[in-house]
N, C-alpha and C positions, 0 to 999 in steps of 0.2 A: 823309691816312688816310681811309681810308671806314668807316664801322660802319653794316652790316644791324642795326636791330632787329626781331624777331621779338615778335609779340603774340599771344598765346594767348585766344583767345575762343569756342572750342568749345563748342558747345550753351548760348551767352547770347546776351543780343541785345548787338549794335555800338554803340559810343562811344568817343567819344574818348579816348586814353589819357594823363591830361596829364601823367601823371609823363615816358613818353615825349616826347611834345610839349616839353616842356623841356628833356631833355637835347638833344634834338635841332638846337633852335636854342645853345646854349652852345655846341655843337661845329662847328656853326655860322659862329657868332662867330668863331671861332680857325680858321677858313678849311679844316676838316673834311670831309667832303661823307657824309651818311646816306640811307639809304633803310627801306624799311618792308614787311616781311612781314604782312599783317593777317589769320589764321588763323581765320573764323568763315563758317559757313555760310550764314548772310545775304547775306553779301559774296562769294557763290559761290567762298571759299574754304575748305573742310571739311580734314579734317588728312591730305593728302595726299604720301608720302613720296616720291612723284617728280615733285610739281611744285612740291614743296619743294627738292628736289635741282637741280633744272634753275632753279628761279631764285636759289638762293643763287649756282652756278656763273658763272648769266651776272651777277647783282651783284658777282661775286668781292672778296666783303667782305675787311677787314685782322682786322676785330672783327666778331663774332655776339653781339648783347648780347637776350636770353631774359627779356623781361618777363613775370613769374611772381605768379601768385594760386596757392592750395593748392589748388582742385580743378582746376587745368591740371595740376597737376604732372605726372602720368602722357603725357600728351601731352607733356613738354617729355623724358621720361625715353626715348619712343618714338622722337622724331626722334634724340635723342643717339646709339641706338644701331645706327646706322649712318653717320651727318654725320663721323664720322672716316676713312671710306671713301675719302671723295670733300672734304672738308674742313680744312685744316692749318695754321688760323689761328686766333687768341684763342676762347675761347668764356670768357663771363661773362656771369652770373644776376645779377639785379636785381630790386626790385619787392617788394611787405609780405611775400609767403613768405619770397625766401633772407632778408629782414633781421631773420624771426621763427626761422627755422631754419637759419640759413649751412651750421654744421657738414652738417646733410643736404643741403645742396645740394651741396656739397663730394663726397659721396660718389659722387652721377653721375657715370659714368667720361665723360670728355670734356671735363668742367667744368673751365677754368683757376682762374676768379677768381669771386668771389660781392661783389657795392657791398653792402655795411653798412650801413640810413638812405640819408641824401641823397647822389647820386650828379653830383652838377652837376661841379664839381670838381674830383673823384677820378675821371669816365669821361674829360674832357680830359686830366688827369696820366697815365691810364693810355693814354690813344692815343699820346699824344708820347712814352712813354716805350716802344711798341711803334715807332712810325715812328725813334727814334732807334736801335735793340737794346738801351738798356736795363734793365735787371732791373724789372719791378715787383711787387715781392713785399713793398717797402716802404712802399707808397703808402697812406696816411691812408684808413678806407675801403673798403678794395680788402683780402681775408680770401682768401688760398690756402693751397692744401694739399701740403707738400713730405713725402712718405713718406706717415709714420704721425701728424705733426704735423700740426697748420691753425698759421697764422701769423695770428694776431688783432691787425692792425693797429687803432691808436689811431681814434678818430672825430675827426673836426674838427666844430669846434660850428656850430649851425645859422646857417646863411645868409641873409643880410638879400635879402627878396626884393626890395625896390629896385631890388640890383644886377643883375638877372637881366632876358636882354631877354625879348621877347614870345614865348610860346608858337609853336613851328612847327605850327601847327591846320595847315597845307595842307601837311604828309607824311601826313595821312590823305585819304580819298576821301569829301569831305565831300558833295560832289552826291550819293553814293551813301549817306551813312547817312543825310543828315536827313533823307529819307524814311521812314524807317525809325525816327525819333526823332518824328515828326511834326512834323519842321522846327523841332524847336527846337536850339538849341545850347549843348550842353554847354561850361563853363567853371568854374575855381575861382579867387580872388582872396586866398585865404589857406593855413594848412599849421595844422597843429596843430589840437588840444579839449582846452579845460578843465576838461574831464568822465574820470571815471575810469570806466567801464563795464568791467565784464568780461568782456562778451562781445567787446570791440574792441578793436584791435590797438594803440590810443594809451599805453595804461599800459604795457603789456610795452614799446613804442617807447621811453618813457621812460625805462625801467629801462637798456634796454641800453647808452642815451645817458649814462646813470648811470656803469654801471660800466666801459665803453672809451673816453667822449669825454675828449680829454688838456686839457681845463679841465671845471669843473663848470658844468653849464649846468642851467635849472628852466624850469618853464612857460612864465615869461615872454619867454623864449628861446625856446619850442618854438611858441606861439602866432602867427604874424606872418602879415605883410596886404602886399600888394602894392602902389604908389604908387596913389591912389585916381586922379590925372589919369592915370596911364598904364595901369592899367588898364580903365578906360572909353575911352581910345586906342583899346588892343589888341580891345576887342569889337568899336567901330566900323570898322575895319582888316577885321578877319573880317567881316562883316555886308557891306560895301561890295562882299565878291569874292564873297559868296553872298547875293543879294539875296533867296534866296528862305527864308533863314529869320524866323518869325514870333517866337519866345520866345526869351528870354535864361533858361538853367537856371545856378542856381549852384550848383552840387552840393556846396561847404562842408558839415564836419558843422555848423556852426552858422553860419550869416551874420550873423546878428546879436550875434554877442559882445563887439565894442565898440560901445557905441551915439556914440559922439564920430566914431570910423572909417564907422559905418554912415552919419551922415547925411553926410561928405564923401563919399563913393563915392557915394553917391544921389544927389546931387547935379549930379555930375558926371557920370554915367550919365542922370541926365535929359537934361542937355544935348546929349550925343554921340552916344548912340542913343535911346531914348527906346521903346523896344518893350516891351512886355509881357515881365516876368519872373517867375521864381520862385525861390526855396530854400527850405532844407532846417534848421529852426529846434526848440533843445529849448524845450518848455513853461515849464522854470521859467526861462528868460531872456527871456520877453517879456512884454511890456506894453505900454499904451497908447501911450507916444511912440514908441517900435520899431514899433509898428503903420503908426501916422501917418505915421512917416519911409518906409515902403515904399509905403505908398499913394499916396501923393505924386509917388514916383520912378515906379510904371506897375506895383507888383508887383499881379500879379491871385491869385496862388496861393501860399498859405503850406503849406510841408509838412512836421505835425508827428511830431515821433516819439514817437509814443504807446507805444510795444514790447507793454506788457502793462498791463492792467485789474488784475492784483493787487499790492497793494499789499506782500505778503509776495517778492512775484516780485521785484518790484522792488527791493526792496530787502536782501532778504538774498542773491538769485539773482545778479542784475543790477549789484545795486553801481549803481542809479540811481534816489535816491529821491524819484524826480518823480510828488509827491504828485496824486491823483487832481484834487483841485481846482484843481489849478494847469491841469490838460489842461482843465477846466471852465470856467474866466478865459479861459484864451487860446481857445477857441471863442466864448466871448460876446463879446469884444472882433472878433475877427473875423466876425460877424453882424452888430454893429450897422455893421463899417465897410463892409460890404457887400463881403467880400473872398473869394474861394475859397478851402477845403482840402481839404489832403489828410493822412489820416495813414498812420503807415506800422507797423507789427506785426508780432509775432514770438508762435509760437506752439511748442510742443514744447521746452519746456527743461529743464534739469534739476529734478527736484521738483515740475515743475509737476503740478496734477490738473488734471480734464477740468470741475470748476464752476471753476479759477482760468483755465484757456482758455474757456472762457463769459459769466466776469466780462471779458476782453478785449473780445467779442462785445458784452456789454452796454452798457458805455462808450461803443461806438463807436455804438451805435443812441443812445444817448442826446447825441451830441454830432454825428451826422447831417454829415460829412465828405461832401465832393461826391467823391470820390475816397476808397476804403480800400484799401488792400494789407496782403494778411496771408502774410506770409511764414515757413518752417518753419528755425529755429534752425543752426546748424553752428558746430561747436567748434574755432575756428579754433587751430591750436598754439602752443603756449604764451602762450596769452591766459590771465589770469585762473581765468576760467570751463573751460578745457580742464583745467587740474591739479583742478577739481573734480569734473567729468564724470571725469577719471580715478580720481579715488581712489575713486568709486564703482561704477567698473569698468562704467561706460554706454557707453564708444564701441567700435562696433562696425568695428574698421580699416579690413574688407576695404569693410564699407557705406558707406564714410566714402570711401573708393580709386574707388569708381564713380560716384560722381556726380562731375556735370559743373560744376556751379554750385553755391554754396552755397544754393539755395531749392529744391533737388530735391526731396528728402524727406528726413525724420531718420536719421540714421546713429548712434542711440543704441540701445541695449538696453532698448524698453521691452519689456512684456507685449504677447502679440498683438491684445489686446483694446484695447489704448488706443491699439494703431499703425493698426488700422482704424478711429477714432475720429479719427485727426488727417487721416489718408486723407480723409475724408469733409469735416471740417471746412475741410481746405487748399483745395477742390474747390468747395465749394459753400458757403462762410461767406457769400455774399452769402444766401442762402436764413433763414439764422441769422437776421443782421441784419434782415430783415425781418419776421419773425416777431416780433421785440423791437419793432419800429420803437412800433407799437400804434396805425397807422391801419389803414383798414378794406381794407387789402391784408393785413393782420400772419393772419389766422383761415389763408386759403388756404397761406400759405406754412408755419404750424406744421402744418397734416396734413403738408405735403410732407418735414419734418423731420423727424417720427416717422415716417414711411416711411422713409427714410434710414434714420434709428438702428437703425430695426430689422431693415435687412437684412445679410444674412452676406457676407463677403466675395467669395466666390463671385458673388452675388447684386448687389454694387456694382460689383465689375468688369462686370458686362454691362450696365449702366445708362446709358442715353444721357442723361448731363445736360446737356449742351449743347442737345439739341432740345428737352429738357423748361424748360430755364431761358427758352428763347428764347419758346416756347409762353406761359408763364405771363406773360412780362414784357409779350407784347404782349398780354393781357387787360389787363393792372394800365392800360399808358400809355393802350389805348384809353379807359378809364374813369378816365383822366386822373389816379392813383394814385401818391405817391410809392414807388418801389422801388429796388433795387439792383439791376443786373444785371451780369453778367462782361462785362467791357472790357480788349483785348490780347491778355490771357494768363490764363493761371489764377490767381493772385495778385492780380488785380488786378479792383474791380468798382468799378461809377459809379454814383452817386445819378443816378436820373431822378425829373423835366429837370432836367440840368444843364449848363453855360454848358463843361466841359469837351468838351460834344459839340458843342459850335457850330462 
């Protein structure tokens, strides 16, 4: 059997997909043979319906398997509605939308089947049971829709990654993104958060594991880590066929959550590649020995998630209440070991005001991250957080339907006044952050802030802040000045000098 997977990355930047990446080698395994549609502009593939058409014909898949985030949906909803033209085999949805929304996945006319959770499994049961004829309507996992009914098959409980072999990294076009990554390479070595936030899709995952998996299964099921020698294997395996990446990224929401597991991976990671890494770590689970155990291994950049500076945000909004001082610890600890960071934020959320997005702003001048990213909120469904935004009748569908990525801009109902207020902020918080900083760069960059605030919208849309940032920043460096300036993209700005621009 062959299965095309189809990856939706329109208007984001390229990465590896490793939920992809895994089914793909399992199927693999079982003597399968896949291939890979990679759908982003980057990768000089933008969402073209005839050269979508012309290569699913010449891949002549058995299975079309549509890996799905919520703001591709609309792109996966556009190719559907023609791929049955010229198309007449399996189509199944996969990936954190259909397993937060099955039922509407279900509703795209064309869709056969929607994986539920983990798909390892139940996408081999469901090929052998298309290459045998079949029915799979039964399969663990695998949710179809026969009439007016969905058939809500049972979950099978979570899978010891042990057994799982190595990620297929080489079905994507890795000479072509790490450039694009700046040579580092994406990897995860675990599944699961012990953290309930509500803006993330881990608690609703849990629930639904709750109520279809046909044994009970808890965190400690849902948490799991990869064999620490075979996954230090599998990087060095990849590293060996692309010599030319420099960083090992662990995109885990938390890498550090067993610190017994953290120092064996280290470990053994020292050993078999030994390159500069980084992840992605909450504040209130670090400390000094976590520290030490990553500095040791080669990590040079810790990246925390700081979300929000209010402490109300956080914990009545967010449902994560990672006390201010905790973000405060874990940056001194990371000073004295002389280790990079980065944090990462979230601005525009429900309830928030414009001094609790400032109080964010503040923190991060106070805690001088080499690296900030402040990113604009999206209510993913049925997370937590989206039945709140809805009871308060803040999401705006159609605003929520157009964007492309969840860091576009806010798809909620504020007032116009605070929407051109996060407009400005999303844009130019490096300018923010300087002005707090309180060195002798901070005077120049508060007029440029009240200029801001105080233009009309009108008046920001024609504003070149890119030549103005760029203007200013090269005064600050001439006169040898610490600042932030926009680095990548809009979301993102760098403390200068910093070792991230080396």
């Amino acid at each position: 059997m062959k299965v095309l997977f189809i990856n939706f990355n329109i208007g984001s930047t390229p990465g590896i997909n490793n939920g992809i990446a895994c089914l793909s080698a399992v199927l693999k395994e079982r003597n399968h043979r896949t291939a890979l549609i990679f759908l982003c502009e980057q990768l000089g593939y933008g969402f073209d319906p005839d050269r979508i058409r012309k290569d699913i014909l010449s891949e002549a898949p058995d299975i079309i398997g549509l890996s799905l985030i919520e703001t591709q949906l609309k792109y996966a909803k556009a190719l559907m509605k023609g791929l049955r033209e010229y198309y007449k085999g399996l189509v199944v949805c996969g990936g954190p939308y259909p397993t937060m929304d099955p039922e509407g996945c279900l509703e795209i006319d064309g869709v056969d089947a929607v994986c539920v959770g983990e798909g390892e499994d139940a996408l081999v049961e469901l090929a052998e049971a298309v290459e045998s004829g079949k029915r799979y309507d039964g399969i663990r996992n695998i949710w179809v829709r026969r009439g007016n009914t969905v058939i809500k098959n049972k979950l099978r409980p979570f899978k010891s990654l042990y057994d799982l072999p190595p990620d297929d990294k080489e079905l994507f076009d890795l000479d072509r993104i790490l450039p694009l990554k700046n040579y580092q390479l994406e990897t995860m070595i675990g599944r699961g958060c012990v953290y309930q936030c509500s803006y993330c899709i881990n608690d609703s995952y849990m629930k639904k594991y709750r109520d279809f998996c046909e044994r009970r299964v808890g965190l400690n099921d849902y948490v799991r880590f990869k064999d620490a020698v075979k996954a230090a294997a599998e990087i060095k395996d990849t590293v060996s066929k692309h010599p030319q990446v420099k960083k090992i990224a662990f995109i885990d929401d938390n890498f550090i959550t067993d610190e017994k597991y953290l120092a064996k991976l280290c470990g053994e990671y020292k050993k078999a590649v030994g390159l500069p890494f980084m992840c992605n770590v909450n504040p209130a689970s670090y400390n000094e020995r976590k520290a030490r155990i990553l500095k040791e291994a080669g990590c040079d950049d810790v990246r925390f998630g700081i979300e929000s500076g209010s402490e109300r945000v956080k914990k009545e909004v967010m449902k994560r209440p990672v006390p201010n001082r905790s973000v405060l610890e874990a940056f001194r600890i990371n000073k004295e070991l002389d280790m990079m960071t980065s944090s990462f934020n979230m601005i525009g959320l429900p309830t928030e005001t414009k001094e609790e997005v400032l109080e964010t702003l503040k923190l991060n001048a106070q805690i001088m991250p080499d690296t900030v990213k402040v990113m604009t909120f999206y209510p993913f469904k049925n997370t937590p957080i989206y039945g709140f935004c809805e009871g308060l009748g803040l999401i705006d569908t159609q605003a929520k339907e157009e964007l492309d990525n969840y860091d576009s801009f806010t798809c909620l109902k504020f007032p116009e006044e605070y929407r051109l207020f996060l407009r400005k902020v999303q844009v130019c918080f490096n300018w923010y952050l300087n002005s707090m900083i309180g060195n002798e760069a901070s005077g120049a960059y508060r007029e440029l802030v009240e200029k801001v605030e105080g233009m009309s919208g009108a008046e920001w849309d024609g504003y070149d802040f890119c030549a103005e940032d760029s203007r200013i920043s090269g005064m600050m460096k001439a006169d040898k000045l610490a600042h932030y300036t926009k680095y990548m993209n809009r979301s993102l700005a760098v403390k200068w000098p910093s070792r991230h621009l080396e």
